[in-house]
PDB file as gemmi writes it, atoms N, CA and C in Angstrom:
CRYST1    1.000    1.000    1.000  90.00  90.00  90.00 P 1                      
ATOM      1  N   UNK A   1     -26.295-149.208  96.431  1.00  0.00           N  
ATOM      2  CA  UNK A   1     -25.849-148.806  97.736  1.00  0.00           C  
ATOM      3  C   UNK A   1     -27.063-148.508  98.596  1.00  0.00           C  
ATOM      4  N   UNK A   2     -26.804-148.550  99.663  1.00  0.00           N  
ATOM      5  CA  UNK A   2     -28.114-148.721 100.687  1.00  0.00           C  
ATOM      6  C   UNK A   2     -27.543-147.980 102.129  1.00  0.00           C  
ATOM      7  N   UNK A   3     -27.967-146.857 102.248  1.00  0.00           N  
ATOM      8  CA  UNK A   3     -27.273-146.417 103.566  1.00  0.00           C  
ATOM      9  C   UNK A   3     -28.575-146.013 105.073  1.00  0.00           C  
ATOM     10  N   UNK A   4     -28.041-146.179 106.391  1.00  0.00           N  
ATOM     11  CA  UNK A   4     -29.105-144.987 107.149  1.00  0.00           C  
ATOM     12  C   UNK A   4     -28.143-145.035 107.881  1.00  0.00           C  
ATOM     13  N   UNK A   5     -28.942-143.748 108.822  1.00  0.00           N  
ATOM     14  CA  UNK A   5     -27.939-143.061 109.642  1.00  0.00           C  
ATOM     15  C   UNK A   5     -27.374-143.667 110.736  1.00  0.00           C  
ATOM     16  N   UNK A   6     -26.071-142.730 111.099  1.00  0.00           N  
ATOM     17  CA  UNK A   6     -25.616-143.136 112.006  1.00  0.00           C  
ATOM     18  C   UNK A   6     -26.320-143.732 113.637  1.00  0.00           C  
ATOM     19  N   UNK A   7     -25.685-144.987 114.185  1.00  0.00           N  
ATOM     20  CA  UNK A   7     -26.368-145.099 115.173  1.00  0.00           C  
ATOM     21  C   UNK A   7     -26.737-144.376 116.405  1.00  0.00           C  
ATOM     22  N   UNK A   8     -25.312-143.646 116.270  1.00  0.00           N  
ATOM     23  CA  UNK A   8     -26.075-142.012 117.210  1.00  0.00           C  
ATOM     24  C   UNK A   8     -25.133-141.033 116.824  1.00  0.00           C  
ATOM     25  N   UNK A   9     -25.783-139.614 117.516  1.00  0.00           N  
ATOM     26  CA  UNK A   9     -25.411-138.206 116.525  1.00  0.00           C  
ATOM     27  C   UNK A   9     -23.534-138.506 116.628  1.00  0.00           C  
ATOM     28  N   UNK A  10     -23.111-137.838 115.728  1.00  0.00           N  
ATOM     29  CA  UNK A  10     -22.067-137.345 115.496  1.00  0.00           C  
ATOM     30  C   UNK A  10     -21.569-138.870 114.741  1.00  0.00           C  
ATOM     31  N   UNK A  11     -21.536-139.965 114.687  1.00  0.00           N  
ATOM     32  CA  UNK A  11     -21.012-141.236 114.223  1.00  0.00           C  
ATOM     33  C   UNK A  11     -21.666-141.378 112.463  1.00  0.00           C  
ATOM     34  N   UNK A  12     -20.355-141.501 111.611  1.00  0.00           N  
ATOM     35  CA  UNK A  12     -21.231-141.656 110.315  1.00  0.00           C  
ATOM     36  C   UNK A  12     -22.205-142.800 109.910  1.00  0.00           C  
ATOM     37  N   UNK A  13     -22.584-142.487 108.701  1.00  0.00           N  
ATOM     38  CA  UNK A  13     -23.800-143.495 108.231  1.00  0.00           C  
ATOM     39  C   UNK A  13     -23.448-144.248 107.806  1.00  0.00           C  
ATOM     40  N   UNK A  14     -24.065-145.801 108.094  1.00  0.00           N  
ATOM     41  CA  UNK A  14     -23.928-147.221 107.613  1.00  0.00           C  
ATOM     42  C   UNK A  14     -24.326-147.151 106.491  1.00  0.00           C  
ATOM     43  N   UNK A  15     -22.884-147.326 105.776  1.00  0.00           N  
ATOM     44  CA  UNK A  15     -23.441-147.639 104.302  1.00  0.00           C  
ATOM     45  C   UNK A  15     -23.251-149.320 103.376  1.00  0.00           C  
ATOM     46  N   UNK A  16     -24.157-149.873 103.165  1.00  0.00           N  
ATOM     47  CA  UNK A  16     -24.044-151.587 102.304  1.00  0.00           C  
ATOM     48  C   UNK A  16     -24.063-151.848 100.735  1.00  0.00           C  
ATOM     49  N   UNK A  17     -23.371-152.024  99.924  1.00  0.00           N  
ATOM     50  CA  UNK A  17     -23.518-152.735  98.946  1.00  0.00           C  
ATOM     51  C   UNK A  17     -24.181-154.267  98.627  1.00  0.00           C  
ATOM     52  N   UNK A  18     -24.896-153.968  97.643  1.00  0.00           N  
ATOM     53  CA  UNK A  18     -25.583-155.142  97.314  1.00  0.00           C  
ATOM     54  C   UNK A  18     -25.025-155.355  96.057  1.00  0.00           C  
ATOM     55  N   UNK A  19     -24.887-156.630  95.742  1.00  0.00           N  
ATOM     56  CA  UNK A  19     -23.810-157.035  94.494  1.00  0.00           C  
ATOM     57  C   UNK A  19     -24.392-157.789  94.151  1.00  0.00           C  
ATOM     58  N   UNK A  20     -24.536-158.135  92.231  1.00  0.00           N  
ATOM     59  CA  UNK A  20     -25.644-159.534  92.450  1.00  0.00           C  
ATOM     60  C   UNK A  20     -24.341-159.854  90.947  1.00  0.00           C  
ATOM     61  N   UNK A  21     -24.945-160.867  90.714  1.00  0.00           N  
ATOM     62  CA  UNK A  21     -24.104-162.099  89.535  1.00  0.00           C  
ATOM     63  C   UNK A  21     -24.985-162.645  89.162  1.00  0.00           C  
ATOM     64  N   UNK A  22     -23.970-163.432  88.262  1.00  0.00           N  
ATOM     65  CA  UNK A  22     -25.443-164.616  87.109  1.00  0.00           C  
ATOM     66  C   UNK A  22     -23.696-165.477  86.573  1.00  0.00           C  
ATOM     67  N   UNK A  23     -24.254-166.772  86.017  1.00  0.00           N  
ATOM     68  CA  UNK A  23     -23.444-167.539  85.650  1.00  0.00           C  
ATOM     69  C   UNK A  23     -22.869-166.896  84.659  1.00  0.00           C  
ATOM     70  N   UNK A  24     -21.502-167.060  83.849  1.00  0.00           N  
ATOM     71  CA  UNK A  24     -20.943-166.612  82.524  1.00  0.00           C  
ATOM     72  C   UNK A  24     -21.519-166.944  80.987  1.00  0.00           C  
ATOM     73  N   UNK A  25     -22.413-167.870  81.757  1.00  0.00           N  
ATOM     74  CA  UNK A  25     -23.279-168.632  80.492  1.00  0.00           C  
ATOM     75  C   UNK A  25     -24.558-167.419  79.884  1.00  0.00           C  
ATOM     76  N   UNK A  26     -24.455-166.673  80.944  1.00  0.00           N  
ATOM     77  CA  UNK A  26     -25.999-165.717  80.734  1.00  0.00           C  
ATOM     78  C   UNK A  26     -25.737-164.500  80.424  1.00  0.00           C  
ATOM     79  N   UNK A  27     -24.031-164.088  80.909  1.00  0.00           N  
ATOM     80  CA  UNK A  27     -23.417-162.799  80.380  1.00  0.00           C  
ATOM     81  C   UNK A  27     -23.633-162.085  79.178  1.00  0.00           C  
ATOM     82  N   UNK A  28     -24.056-162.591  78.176  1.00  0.00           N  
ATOM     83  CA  UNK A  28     -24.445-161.571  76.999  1.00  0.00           C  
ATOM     84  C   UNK A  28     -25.703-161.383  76.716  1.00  0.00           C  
ATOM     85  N   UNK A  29     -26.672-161.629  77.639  1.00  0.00           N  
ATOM     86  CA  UNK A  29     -28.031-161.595  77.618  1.00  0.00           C  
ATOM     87  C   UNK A  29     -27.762-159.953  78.643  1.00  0.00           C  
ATOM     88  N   UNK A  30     -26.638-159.504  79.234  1.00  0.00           N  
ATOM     89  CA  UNK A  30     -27.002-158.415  80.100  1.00  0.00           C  
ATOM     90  C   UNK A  30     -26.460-157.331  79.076  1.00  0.00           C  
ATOM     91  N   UNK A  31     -26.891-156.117  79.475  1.00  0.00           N  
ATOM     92  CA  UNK A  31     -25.976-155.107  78.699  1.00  0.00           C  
ATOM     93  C   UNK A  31     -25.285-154.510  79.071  1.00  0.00           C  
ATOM     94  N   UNK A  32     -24.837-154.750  80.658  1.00  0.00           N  
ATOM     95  CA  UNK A  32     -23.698-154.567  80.885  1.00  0.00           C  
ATOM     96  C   UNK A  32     -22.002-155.191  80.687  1.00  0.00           C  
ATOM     97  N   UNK A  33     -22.621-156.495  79.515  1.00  0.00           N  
ATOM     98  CA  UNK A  33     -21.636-157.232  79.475  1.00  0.00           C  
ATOM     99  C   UNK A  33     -21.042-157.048  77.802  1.00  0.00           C  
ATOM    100  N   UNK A  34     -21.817-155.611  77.310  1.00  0.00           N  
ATOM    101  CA  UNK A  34     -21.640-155.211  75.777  1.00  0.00           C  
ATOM    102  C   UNK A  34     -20.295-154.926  75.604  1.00  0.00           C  
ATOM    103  N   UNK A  35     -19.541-155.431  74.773  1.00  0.00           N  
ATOM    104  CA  UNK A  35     -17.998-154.696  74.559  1.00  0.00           C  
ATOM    105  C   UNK A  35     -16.982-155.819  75.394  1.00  0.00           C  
ATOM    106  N   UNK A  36     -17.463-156.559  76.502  1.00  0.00           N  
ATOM    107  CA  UNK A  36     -16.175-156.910  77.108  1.00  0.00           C  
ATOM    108  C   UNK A  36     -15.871-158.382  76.675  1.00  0.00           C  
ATOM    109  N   UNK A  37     -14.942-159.023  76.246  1.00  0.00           N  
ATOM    110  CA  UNK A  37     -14.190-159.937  76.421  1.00  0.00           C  
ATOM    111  C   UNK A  37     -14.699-161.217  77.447  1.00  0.00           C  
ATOM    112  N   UNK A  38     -15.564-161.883  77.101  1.00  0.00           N  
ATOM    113  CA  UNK A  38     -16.206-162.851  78.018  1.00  0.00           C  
ATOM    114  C   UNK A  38     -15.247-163.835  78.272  1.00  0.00           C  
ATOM    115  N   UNK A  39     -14.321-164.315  76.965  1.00  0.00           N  
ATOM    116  CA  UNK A  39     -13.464-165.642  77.449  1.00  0.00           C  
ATOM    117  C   UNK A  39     -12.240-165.041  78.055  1.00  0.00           C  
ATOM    118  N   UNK A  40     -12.050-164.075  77.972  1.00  0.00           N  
ATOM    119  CA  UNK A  40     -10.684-163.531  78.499  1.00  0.00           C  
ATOM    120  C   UNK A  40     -10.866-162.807  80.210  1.00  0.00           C  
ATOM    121  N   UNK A  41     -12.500-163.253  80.434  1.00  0.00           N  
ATOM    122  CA  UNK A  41     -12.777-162.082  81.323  1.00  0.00           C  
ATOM    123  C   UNK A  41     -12.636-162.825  82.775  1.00  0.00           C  
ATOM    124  N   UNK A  42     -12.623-164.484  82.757  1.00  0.00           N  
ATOM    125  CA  UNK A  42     -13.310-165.264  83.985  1.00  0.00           C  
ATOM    126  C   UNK A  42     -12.066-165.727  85.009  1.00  0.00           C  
ATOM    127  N   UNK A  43     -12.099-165.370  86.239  1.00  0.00           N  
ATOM    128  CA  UNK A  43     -10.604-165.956  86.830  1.00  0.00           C  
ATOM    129  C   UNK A  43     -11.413-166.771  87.685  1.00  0.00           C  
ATOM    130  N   UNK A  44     -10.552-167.684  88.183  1.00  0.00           N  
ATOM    131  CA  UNK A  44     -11.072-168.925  88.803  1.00  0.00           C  
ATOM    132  C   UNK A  44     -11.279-168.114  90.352  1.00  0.00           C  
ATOM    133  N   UNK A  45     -11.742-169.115  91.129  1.00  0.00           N  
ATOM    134  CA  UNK A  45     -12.296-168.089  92.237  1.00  0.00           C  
ATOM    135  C   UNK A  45     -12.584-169.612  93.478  1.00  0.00           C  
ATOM    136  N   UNK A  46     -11.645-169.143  94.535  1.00  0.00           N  
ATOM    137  CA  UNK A  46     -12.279-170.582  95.644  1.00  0.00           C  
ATOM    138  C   UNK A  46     -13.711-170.107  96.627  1.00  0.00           C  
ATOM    139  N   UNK A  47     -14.157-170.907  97.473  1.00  0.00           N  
ATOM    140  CA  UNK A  47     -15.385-170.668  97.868  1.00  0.00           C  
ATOM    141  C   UNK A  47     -15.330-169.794  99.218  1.00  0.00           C  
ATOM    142  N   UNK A  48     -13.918-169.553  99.812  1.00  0.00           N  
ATOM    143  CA  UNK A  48     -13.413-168.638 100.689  1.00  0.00           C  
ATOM    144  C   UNK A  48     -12.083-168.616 100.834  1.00  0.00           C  
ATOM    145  N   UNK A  49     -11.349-167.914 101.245  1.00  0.00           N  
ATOM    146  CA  UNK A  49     -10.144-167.009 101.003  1.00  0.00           C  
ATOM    147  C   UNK A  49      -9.322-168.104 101.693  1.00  0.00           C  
ATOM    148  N   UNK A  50      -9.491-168.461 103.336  1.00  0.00           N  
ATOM    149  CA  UNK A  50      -9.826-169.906 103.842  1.00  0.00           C  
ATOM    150  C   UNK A  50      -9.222-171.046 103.447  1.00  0.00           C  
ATOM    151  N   UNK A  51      -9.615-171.137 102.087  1.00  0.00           N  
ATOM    152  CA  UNK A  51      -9.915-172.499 101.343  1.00  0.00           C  
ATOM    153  C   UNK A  51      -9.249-172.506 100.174  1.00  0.00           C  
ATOM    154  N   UNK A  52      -8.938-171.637  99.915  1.00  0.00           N  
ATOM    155  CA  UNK A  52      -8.476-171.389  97.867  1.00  0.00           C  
ATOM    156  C   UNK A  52      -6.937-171.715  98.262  1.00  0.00           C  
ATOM    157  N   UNK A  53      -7.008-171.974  97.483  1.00  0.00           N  
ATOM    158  CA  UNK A  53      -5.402-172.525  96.846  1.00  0.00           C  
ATOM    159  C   UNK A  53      -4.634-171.853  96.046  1.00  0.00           C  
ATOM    160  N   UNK A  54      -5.326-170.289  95.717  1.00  0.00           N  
ATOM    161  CA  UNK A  54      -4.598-169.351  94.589  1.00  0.00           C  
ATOM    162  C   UNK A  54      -3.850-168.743  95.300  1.00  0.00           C  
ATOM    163  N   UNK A  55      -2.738-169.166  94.980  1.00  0.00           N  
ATOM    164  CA  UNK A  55      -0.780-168.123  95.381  1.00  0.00           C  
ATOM    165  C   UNK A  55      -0.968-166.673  95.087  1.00  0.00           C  
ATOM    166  N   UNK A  56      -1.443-166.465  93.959  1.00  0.00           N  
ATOM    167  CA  UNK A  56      -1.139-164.733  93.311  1.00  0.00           C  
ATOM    168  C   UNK A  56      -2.646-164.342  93.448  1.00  0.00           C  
ATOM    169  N   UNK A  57      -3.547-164.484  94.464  1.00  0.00           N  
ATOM    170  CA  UNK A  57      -5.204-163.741  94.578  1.00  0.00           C  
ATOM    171  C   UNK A  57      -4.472-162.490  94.999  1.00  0.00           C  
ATOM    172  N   UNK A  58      -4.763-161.517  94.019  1.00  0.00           N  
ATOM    173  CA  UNK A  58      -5.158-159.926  94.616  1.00  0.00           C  
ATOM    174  C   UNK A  58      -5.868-159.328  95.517  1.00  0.00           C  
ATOM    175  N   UNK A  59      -7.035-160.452  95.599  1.00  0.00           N  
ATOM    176  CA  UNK A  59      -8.717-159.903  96.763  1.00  0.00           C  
ATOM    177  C   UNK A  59      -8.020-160.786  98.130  1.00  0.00           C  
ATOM    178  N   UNK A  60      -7.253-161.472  97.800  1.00  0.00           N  
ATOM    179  CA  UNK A  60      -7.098-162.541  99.412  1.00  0.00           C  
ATOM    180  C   UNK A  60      -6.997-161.608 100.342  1.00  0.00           C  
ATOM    181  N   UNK A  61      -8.050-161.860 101.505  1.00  0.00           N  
ATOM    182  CA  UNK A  61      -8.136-161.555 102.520  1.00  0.00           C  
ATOM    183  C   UNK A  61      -7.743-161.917 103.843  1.00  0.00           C  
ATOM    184  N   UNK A  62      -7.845-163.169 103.715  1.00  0.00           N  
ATOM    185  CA  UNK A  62      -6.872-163.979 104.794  1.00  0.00           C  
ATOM    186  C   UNK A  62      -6.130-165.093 103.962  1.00  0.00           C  
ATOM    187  N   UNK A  63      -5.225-166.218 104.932  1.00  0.00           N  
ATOM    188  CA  UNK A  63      -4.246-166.897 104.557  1.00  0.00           C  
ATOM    189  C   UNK A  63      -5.077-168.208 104.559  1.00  0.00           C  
ATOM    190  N   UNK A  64      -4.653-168.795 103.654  1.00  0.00           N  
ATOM    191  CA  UNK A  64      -5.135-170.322 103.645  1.00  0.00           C  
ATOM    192  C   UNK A  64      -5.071-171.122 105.151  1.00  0.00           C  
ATOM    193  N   UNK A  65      -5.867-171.857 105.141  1.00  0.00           N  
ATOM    194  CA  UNK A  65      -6.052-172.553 106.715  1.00  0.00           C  
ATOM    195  C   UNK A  65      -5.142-174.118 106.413  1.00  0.00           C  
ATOM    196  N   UNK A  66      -4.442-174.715 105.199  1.00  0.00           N  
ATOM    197  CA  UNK A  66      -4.246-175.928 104.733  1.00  0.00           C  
ATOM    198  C   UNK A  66      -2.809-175.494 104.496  1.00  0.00           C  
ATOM    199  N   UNK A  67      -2.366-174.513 104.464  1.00  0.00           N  
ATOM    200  CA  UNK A  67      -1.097-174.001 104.071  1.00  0.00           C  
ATOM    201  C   UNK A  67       0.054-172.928 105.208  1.00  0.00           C  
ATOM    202  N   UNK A  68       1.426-173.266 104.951  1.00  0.00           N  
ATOM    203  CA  UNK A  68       1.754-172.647 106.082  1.00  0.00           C  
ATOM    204  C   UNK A  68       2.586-171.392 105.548  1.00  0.00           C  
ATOM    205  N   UNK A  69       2.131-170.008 105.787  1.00  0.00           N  
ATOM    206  CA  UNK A  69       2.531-168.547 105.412  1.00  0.00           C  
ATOM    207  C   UNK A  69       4.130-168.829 105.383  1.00  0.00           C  
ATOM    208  N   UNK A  70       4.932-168.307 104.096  1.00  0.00           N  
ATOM    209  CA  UNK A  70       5.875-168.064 103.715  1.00  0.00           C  
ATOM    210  C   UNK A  70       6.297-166.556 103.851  1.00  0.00           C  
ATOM    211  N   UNK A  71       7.352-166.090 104.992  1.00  0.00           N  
ATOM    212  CA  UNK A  71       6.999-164.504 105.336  1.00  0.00           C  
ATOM    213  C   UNK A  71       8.259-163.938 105.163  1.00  0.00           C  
ATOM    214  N   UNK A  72       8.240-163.454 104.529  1.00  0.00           N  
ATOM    215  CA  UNK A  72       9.692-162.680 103.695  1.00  0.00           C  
ATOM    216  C   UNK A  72       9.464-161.348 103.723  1.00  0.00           C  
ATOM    217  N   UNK A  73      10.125-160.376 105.085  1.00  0.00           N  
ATOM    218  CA  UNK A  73       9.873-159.040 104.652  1.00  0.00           C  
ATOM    219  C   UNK A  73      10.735-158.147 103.312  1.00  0.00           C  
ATOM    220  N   UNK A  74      11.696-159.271 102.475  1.00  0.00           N  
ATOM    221  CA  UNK A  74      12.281-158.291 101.824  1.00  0.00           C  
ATOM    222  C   UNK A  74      11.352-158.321 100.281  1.00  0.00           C  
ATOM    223  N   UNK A  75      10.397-159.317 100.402  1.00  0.00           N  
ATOM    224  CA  UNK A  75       9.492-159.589  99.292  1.00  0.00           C  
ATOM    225  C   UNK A  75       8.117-158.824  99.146  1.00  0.00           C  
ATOM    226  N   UNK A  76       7.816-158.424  97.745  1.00  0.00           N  
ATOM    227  CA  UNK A  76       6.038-158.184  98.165  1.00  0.00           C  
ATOM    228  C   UNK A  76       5.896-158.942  96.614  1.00  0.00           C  
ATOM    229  N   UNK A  77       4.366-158.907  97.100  1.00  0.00           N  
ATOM    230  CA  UNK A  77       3.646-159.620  96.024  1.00  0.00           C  
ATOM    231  C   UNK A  77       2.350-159.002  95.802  1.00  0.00           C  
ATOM    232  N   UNK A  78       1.382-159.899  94.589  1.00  0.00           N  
ATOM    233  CA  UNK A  78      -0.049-159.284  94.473  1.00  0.00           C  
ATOM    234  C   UNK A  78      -1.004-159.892  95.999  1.00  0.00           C  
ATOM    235  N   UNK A  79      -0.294-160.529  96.604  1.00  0.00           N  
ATOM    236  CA  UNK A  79      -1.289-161.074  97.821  1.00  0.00           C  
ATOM    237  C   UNK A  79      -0.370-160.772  99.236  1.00  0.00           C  
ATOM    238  N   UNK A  80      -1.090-160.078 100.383  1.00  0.00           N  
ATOM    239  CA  UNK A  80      -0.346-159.743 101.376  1.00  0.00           C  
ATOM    240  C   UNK A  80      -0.021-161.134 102.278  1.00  0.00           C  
ATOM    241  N   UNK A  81      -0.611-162.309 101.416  1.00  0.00           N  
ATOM    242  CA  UNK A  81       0.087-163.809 102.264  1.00  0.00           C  
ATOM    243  C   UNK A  81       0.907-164.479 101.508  1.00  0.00           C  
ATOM    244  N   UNK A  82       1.733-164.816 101.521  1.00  0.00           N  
ATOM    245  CA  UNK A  82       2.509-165.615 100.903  1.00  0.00           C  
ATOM    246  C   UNK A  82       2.229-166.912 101.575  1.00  0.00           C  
ATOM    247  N   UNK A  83       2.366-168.219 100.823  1.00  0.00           N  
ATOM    248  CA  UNK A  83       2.508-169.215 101.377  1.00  0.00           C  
ATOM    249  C   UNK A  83       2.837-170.544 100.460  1.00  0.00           C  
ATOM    250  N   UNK A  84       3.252-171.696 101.427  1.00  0.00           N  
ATOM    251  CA  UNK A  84       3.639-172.386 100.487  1.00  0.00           C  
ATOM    252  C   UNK A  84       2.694-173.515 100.596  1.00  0.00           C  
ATOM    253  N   UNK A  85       3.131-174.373  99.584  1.00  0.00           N  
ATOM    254  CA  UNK A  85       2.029-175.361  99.635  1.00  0.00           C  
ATOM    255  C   UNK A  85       2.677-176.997 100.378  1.00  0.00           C  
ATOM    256  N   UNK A  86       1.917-177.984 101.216  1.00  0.00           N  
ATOM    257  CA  UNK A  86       2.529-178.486 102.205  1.00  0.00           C  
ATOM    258  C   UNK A  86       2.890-179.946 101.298  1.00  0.00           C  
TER     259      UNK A  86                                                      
END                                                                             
């Protein structure tokens, strides 16, 4: 985490995460990867939220740009978009 202060008095401080990765191939060379389940651990992942084609993403942030939102208020799901595929 990486924070400084607010840009002026009374407004809180900007705070950033820095996140880093390595391929799954290199995962047991770390020791943070001691104990866990490597083949059980990997979910497929598109190159933006945008673009992916995964129905049930938990992290989706926005709605596919290729697909047209399926909107059912009596439904919920693991993704706040529903959609179908064209």
């Amino acid at each position: 985490m990486v924070s400084q202060a607010g840009p002026r008095w009374g407004e809180p401080p900007a705070i950033h995460v820095v996140a880093l990765g390595c391929d799954i191939a290199h995962a047991g060379d770390l020791v943070y990867a001691d104990g866990l389940d490597l083949e059980g651990a990997t979910v497929p992942i598109g190159l933006s939220c945008r673009l992916c084609d995964r129905p049930g993403c938990r992290s989706r942030a926005f709605p596919p740009l290729e697909h047209r939102l399926a909107l059912d208020p009596l439904t919920t799901g693991a993704s706040p978009y529903s959609f179908t595929r064209k």
